[in-house]
Structures are given as structure tokens and as C-alpha cells.
N, C-alpha and C positions, 0 to 999 in steps of 0.2 A: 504493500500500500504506500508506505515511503516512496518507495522510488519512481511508482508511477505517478505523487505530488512532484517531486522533483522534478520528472522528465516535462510532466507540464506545466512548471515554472520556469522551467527552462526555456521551453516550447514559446511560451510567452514573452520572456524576455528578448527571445532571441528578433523575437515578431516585431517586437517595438523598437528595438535597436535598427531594423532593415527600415521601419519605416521612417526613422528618422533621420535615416542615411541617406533614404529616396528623398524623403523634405528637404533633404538640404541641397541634394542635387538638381531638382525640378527649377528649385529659389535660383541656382546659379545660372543655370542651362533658362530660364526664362526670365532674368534680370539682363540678359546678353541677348534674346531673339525678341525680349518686348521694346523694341525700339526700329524695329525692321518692321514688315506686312511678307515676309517670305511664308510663313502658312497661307493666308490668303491669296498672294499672290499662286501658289503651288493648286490651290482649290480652283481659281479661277481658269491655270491652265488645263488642269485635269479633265474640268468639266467642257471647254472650250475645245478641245481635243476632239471629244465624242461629239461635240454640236457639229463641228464643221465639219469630221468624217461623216457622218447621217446628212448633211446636205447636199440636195440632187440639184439644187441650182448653181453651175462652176462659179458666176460670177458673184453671189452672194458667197461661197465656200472660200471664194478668191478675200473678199472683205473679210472673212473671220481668221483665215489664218493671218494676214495681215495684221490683224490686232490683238494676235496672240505673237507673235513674234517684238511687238513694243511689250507686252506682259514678260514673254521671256528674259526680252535683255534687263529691263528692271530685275527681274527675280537674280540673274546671276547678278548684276552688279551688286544689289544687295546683301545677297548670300557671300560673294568676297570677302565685305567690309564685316564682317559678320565672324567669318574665319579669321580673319587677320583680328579683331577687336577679341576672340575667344581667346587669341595665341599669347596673349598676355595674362591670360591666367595661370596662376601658379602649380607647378606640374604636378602635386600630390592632389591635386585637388582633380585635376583632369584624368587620372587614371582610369579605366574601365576593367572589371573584373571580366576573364575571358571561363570562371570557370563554372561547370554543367550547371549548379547550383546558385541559389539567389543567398549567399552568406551577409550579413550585417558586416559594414566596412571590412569585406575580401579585399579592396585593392590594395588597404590597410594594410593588410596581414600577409597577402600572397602577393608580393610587387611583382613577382616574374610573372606569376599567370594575367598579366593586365597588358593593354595599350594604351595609347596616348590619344585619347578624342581631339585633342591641337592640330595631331597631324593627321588624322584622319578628316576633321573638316575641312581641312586645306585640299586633300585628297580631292574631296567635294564638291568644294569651290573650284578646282579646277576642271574636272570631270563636266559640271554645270556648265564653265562659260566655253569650253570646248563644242560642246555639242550647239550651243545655242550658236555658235560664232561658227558651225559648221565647218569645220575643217574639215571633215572626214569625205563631204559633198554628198551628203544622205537625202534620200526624196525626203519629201516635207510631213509624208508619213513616217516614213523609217527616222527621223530626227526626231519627230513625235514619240514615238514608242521607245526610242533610247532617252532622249528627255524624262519620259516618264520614269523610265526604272531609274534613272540616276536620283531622281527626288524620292520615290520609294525607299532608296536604299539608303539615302542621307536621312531619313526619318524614321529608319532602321534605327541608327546609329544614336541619333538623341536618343529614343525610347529604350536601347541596350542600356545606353549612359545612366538614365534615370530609374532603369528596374533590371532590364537582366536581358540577356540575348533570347530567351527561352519567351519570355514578355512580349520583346520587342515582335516579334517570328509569329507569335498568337497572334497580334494585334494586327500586323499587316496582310496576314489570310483575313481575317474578319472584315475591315476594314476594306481593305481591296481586292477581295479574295484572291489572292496574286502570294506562292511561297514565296521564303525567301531565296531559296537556290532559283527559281525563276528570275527575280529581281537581279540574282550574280548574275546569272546566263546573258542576261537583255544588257547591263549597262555595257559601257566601251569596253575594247578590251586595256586600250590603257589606265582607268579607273578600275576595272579588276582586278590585275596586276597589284597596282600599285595599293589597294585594298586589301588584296589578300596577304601581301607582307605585312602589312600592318598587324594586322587581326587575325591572322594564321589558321583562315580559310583556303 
């Protein structure tokens, strides 16, 4: 009877420690993107995306992708200043736990098993203004559906930051029901790459 009080004292403790690790992460990770419209903007391309694919008329389809390409370049310059303004945060603080479980400050405790959310939203930010800047010379669909997964997977990346990769990977099926190994597949391959060293996927 002791030890099953214990285990769920423990149980609890542990419960309230995670969540106030999440509280403090959310505070930081949203005292740095409440100053940008990069969610909003990312809604408006999202949704914008599918209007103008379902348009049968070219020259109205013609006007929507147009004003989603000014949405675009906002979003990436944005999301830039956004990486660059993150990258001055102090590096124990930016840590990400890479491990199975959601432990109350793992990054804390297991610094080897973590990454650097700094240089992965840089990762981001550049993956973002690539695509938007077309380099690659993608039809205006295929820079669509690589745009998408690279915003996908940059909102991977917050929602690991602030709860757990296991969190993050529920929420983006639900949400868009889109996996995350799909999200990897779709973005660039130089954002993959350079992704996957990071985060040792």
C-alpha cells in the first residue's frame, strides 16, 4: 500500500514538474512569435492554397495565387526576423529533449539527448525563404505543397519545443491529418538534410 502512495506521489509530482516546464516554454517560444502574424499568416496561406487549387476560373486562380505569393514573402521575411530574434536566446534555455518520453526538464538532465531549437529555426527560416524565393523553379503547385510541408514541419518543431516530439507528431495528424514522416518526405531536400542532422532523424 506504501509504495503504490509513493508511486502516485511520485506520478504526480512528476506531472506538475512537466507542466511547468511546458509553462515556461510556451511563455518563451510565445513572448518571441507574439510580435510577428507568422501563424496567421501560415492559416491564410494554407487555406489560400486549396481556394485557388479548386478554382476553375484560370484568371481568377491567376489573382489568388498572386496574393498569396505577397502573403508568402511576408511570412518568410517574418519568420527570419523571428529566427534571428530566437538566436539570442540563451542556449540552456533552447534545448529540446530528443528522448521517447515527455520527462520534466530532460534537457536539464540529458544534455546529449537534446538539440538546439536556434539552429533549427534558422534551418526554417531558411528552408521558408528558399522555397518562397523559388530557387528550385517548382510549378506554382509543387512550391505550394513544398511550402506547405516546410510550415508543417516548423510547427513540428515549436510544439516538440513546448511538449514532446510524440505531442508534437499527434497534433499535426489531427490537425492536418498529414504524418510527420510525410511532412520529412514533402519538405526540400536541403531542409531535410540539414534537419535531420540537427534532430537525428
Amino acid at each position: 500500500m506504501q509504495i503504490l502512495v509513493l508511486l502516485i506521489l511520485f506520478a504526480v509530482g512528476a506531472y506538475l514538474l512537466k507542466s511547468r516546464d511546458e509553462r515556461q516554454r510556451i511563455a518563451l517560444l510565445g513572448s518571441h512569435l507574439g510580435q510577428y502574424q507568422i501563424e496567421k499568416l501560415m492559416e491564410n496561406l494554407t487555406e489560400g492554397y486549396l481556394r485557388a487549387l479548386g478554382e476553375e476560373d484560370p484568371q481568377r486562380r491567376e489573382q489568388i495565387w498572386n496574393l498569396l505569393h505577397i502573403s508568402e514573402v511576408q511570412l518568410a521575411e517574418q519568420f527570419t526576423r523571428f529566427a534571428a530574434e530566437f538566436a539570442t536566446v540563451d542556449a540552456a534555455q533552447a534545448r529540446v529533449s530528443t528522448l521517447a518520453i515527455g520527462l520534466p526538464y530532460a534537457a536539464q538532465w540529458f544534455p546529449a539527448a537534446t538539440f538546439d531549437l536556434r539552429k533549427v529555426l534558422s534551418v526554417h527560416a531558411n528552408g521558408i525563404a528558399n522555397v518562397v524565393a523559388n530557387r528550385a523553379q517548382r510549378s506554382i503547385k509543387d512550391k505550394a505543397f513544398t511550402l506547405t510541408a516546410e510550415l508543417y514541419l516548423m510547427q513540428h518543431s515549436c510544439h516538440w519545443f513546448c511538449k514532446s516530439r510524440a505531442l508534437a507528431s499527434a497534433r499535426l495528424l489531427a490537425r492536418h491529418k498529414t504524418a510527420y514522416e510525410q511532412v520529412l518526405a514533402a519538405v526540400s531536400p536541403q531542409t531535410r538534410q540539414a534537419y535531420g542532422t540537427l534532430v537525428g532523424v
